[in-house]
N, C-alpha and C positions, 0 to 999 in steps of 0.2 A: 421717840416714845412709841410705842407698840401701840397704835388704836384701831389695827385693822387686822380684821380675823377673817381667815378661809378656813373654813371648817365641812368636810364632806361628811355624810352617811351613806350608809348602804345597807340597803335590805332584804332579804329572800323570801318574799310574800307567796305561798301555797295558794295562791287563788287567781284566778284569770283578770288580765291585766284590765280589764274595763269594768272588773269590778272594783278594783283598786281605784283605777281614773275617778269614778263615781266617787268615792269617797272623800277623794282631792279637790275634785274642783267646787266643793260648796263649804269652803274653810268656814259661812257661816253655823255650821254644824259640828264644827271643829268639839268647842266646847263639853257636849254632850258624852263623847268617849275619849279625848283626849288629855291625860293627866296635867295639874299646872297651867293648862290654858283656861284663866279664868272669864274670858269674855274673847269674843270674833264677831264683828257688827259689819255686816256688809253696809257702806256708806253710798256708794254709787254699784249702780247694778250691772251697768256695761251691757257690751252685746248677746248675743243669745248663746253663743260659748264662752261667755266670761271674759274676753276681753277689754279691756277697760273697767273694770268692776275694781272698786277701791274697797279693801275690806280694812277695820281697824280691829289691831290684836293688842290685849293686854295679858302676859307670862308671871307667872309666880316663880320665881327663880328659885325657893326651896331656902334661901340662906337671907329672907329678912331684905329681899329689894323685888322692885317689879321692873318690869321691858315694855314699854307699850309703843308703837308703831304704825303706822298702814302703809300697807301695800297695795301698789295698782299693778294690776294683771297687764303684762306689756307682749306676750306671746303666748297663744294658744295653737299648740298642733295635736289635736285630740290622736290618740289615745298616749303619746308619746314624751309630749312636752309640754311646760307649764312654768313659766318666768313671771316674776314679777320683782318692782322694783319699791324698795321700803324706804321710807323718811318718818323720821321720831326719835328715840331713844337711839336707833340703830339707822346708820343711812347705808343702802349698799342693794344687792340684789340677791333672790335665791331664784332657783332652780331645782322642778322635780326632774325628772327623765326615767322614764317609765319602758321596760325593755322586757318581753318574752323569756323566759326563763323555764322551760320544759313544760310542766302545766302551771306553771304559775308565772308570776312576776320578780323583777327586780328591779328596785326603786333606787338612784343614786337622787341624794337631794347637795345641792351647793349651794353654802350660804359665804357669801362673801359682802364681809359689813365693817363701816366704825363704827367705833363707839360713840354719840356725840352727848353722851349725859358726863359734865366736869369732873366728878371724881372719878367715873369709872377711868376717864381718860388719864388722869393723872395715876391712877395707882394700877393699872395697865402693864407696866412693865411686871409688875411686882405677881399682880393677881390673873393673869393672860393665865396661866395651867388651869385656877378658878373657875375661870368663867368659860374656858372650854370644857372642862369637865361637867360643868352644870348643864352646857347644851347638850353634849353628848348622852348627857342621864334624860333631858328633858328628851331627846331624839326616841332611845333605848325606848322610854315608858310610850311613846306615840307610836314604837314598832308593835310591841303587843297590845296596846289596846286598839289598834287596826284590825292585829291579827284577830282579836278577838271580836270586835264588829264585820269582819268575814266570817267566822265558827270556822276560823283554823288555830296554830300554831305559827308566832313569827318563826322566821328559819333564820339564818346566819345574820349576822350586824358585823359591819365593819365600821369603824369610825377613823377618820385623818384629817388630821391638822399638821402644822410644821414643826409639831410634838411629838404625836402620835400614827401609827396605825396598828390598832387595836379589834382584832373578831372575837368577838362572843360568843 
C-alpha cells in the first residue's frame, strides 16, 4: 500500500534570499498570509536560530478533512537550510533549501511523509494523485501569498512527485 509520499516544490522568489529566510523561520506567523493554514502554535521555542523549536500545524485540506502535525526544527544553516522532522497525521521530514537566484531567491522545499491517519492509509493507493494534488495546490497558494508578503510576484513553480513534474 502507497503510504509514503515525496513530493517536492520549487519556487522563483524576486526577492533577496534573507528576506525569504525571515519569513520561513517563524512558521508561527505562517498563519497570517498563508492560505488553508489554519493554526501554527510554536510549542517549544528552541535555540536562538530555531533549532529545536517544535511548532504545531493544523492544514485545511480544501476537500472536507484536516492535517494536523508538529514539527521539530532538526537543522538550522541560516540563510540556506531549514529541516525539520513531523509526527501526527503525517510522520516523515521536510526540507526548505534556499539558493541565490540572480536578485532573488529559489526555494526547493522536500517533503517526505506517511500517512499515519487509518483511512488515509487505506484508501492511499486509490487517492495518492488526491492528495498530492492538494499539496501541490496548498504549496502553489503559499508561493503567492509569500510573494505577496514580499510586494513582488511568485516566478516559476515546479512541482514533483513520482506522478508529476509540473511548472506553472
Amino acid at each position: 500500500m502507497k503510504s509514503r509520499f515525496v513530493l517536492v516544490s520549487r519556487w522563483l522568489m524576486p526577492a533577496p534570499r534573507e528576506r525569504v529566510w525571515e519569513l520561513l523561520v517563524h512558521p508561527e506567523r505562517w498563519p497570517h498570509w498563508w492560505p488553508r493554514l489554519e493554526s501554527a502554535r510554536r510549542t517549544v521555542p528552541g535555540a536562538a536560530d530555531g533549532l529545536g523549536a517544535v511548532t504545531e500545524f493544523r492544514w485545511n485540506s480544501g476537500l472536507g478533512y484536516r492535517i494536523e502535525f508538529a514539527v521539530a526544527t532538526v537543522r538550522v544553516q541560516e540563510p540556506i537550510e531549514l529541516e525539520g522532522e513531523a509526527r501526527g497525521n503525517l510522520r516523515g521530514s521536510g526540507l526548505w533549501l534556499l539558493e541565490e537566484a540572480g536578485d532573488g531567491a529559489r526555494l526547493t522545499y522536500r517533503w517526505d511523509v506517511q500517512l499515519e491517519k487509518p483511512w488515509m492509509r487505506l484508501l492511499a493507493p486509490l487517492l495518492w494523485p488526491v492528495f498530492a494534488q492538494r499539496h501541490f495546490r496548498v504549496m502553489r497558494d503559499g508561493a503567492r501569498a509569500m510573494a505577496h508578503q514580499l510586494g513582488c510576484e511568485a516566478g516559476r513553480v515546479e512541482e514533483w512527485s513520482s506522478l508529476t513534474l509540473r511548472p506553472s
